[in-house]
C-alpha positions in Angstrom: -140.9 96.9 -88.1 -138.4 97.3 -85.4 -137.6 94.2 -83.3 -137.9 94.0 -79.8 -134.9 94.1 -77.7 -134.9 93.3 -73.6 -131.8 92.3 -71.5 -133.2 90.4 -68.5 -130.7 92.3 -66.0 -132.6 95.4 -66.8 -136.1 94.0 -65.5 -134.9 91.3 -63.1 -134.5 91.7 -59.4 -133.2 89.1 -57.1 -136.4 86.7 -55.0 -138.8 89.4 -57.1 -141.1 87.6 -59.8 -140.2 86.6 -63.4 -139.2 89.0 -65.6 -141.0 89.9 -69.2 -138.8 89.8 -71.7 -141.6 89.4 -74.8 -144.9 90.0 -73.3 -148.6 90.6 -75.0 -147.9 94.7 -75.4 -144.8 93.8 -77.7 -147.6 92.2 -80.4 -145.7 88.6 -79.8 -148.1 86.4 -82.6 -147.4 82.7 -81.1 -145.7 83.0 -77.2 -144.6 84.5 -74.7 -140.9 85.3 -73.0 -140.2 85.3 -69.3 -136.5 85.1 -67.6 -136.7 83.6 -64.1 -134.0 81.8 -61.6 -134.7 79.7 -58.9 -132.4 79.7 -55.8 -130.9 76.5 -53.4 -133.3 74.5 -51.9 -136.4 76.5 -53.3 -138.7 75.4 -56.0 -140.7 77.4 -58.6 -144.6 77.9 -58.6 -146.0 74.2 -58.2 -149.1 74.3 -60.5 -151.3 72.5 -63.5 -152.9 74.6 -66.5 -154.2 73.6 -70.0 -151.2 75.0 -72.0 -147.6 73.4 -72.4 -144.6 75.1 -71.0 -141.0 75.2 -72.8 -137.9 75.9 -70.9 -134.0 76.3 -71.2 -131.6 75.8 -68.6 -129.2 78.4 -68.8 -127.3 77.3 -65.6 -128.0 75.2 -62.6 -129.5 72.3 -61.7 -132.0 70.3 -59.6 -135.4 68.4 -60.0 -138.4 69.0 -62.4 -141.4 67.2 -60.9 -144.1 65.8 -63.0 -147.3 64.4 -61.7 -145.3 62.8 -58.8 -142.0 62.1 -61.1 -138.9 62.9 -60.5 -136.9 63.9 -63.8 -133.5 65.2 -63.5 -132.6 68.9 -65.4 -129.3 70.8 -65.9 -127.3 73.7 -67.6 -128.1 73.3 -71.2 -131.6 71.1 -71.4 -134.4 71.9 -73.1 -138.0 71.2 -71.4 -141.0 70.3 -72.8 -144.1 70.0 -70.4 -147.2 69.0 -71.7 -150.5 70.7 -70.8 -152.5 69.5 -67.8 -149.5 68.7 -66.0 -148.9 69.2 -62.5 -145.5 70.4 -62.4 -142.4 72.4 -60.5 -138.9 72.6 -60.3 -137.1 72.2 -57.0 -133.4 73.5 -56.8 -131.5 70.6 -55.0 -128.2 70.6 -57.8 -126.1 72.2 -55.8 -124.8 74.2 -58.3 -126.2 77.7 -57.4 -129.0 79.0 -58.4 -130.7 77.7 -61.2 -131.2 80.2 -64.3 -134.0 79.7 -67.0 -136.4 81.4 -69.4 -139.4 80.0 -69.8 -141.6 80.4 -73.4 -145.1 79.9 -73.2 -148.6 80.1 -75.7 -150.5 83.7 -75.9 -152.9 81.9 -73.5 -150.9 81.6 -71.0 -151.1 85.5 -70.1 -154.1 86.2 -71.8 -156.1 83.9 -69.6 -154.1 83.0 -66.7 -156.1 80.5 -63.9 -153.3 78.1 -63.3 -154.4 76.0 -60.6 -151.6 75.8 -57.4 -151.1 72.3 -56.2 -153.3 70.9 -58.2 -152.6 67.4 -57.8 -152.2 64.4 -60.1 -152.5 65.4 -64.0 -152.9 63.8 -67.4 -149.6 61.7 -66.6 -147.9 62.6 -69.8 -143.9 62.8 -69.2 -142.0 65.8 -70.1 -139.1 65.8 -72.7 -135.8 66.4 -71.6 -133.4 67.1 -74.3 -129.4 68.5 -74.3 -128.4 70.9 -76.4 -125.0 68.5 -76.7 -127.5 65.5 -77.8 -128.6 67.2 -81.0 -127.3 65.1 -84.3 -127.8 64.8 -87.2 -131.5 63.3 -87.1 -132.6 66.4 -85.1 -130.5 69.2 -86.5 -131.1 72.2 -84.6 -134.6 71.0 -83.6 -134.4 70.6 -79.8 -137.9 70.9 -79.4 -140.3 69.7 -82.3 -143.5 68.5 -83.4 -142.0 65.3 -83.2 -141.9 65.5 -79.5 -145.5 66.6 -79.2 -145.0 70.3 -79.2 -148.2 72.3 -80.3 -147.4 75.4 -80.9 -144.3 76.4 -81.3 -140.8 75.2 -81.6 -137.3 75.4 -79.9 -134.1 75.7 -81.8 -130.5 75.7 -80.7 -128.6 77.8 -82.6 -124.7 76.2 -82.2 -121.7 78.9 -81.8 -121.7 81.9 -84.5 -117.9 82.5 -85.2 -116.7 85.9 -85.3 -117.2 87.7 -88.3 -119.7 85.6 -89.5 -123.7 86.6 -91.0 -126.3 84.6 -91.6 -128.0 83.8 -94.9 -125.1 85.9 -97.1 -126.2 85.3 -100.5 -129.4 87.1 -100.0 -127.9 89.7 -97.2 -130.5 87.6 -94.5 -133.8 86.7 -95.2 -137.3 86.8 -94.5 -140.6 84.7 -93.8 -144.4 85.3 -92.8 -143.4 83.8 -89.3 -141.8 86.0 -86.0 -138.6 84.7 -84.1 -138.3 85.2 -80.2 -134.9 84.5 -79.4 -132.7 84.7 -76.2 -129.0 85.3 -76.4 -126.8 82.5 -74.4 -123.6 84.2 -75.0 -121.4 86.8 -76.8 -122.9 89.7 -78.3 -123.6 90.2 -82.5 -126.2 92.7 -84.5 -129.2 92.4 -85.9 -129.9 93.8 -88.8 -133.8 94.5 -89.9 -135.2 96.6 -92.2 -131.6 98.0 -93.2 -130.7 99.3 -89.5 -128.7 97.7 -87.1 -129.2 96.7 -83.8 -126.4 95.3 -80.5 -127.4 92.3 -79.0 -125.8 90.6 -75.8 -126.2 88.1 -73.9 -129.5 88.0 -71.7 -131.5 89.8 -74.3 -134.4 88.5 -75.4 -135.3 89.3 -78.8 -138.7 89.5 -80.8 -138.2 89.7 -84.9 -141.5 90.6 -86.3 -142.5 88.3 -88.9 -142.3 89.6 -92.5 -139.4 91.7 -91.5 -136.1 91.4 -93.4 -133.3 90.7 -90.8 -130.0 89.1 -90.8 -128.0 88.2 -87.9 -124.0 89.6 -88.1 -121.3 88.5 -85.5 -119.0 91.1 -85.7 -117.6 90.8 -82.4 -114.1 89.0 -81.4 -116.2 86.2 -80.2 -118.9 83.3 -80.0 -122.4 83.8 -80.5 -125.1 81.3 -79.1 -129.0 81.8 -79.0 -131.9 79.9 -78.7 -134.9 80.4 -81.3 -138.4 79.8 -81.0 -140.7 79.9 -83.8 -144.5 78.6 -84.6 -144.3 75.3 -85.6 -145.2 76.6 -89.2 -142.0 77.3 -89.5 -141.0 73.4 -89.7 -141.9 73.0 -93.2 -139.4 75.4 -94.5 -135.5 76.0 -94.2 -135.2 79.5 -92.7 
């Protein structure tokens, strides 16, 4: 199967809404994909639902606000919100506007309903964690089971030096699971199914699962990405 391959600045207009980078027509078997930014002095939708949100800062600043909390976020944190929630973002970092995509369960388009201001939730915090946190007790886990996840989980994948693959003793790998992956910087290829694809940064990615694939920096530079995958994935070194 062929991956799926979106750049955000192909979908995503200035003060329009969020844009789909893995949506429910792309066959996505655990979550969803959306790119958004939030300008100065503006917040994102305020709402509660039953499903968790996961997000990553790309750049910018400002507030998350939690059933009344305030928790500070930035440039390179990765969000975990509970479900049941009441929850937005206000942009007061003063660092532009702020940047993020924003992965979230099947349900969450498939049913839809979020309630708008809808006032004091469950009360659970959110988790707040820095990609330059990550040691040697998390790995590349920046998101987990351990820190209540349910359905999926978020990984950080560190710089990818030029001219390096993944997985070269086998040629790549694969594994009954799917990645959705967005690309922080630099651009690499993908290779699945023995053809190649160009990836950049800003494009979110969808790897089938049970799809052979291998990921190829052959560019003069870095390669970051963040990697989401069902938490099934946890039990196994992929």
């Amino acid at each position: 199967m062929e991956p799926v391959i979106r750049n955000f600045r192909n979908l995503f207009t200035p003060e329009g809404p969020s844009a789909r980078l893995v949506w429910l027509d792309d066959n996505p078997p655990t979550c969803t994909m959306t790119y958004s930014e939030i300008n100065p002095d503006q917040t994102s939708a305020h709402h509660i639902h039953p499903w968790e949100h996961e997000v990553y800062i790309i750049k910018g600043a400002g507030t998350l606000i939690c059933d009344g909390k305030d928790y500070p976020v930035k440039e390179g944190d990765a969000i975990f919100i509970p479900g049941d929630v009441d929850h937005y973002t206000l942009n007061n970092g003063g660092q532009g506007a702020i940047r993020r995509i924003e992965i979230n369960p099947l349900m969450a388009a498939q049913q839809g309903g979020a309630r708008t201001n809808g006032g004091m939730g469950s009360g659970k915090p959110p988790m707040i964690r820095n990609f330059r946190d990550l040691n040697s007790d998390t790995g590349s886990r920046i998101i987990g089971s351990k820190d209540g996840a349910p359905t999926y989980l978020m990984l950080y994948n560190g710089a990818m030096a030029p001219g390096s693959v993944s997985h070269p003793d086998g040629g790549g790998h694969i594994h009954p699971w799917e990645h959705v992956v967005f690309i922080l910087e630099g651009h690499a290829t993908i290779f699945c199914e023995g053809k190649e694809y160009p990836v950049s940064e800003g494009d979110g990615i969808l790897v089938p699962p049970n799809t052979f694939h291998q990921w190829r920096n052959n560019s003069q530079h870095p390669m970051t990405r963040v990697t989401f995958n069902p938490l099934a994935s946890e039990a196994a070194e992929h």
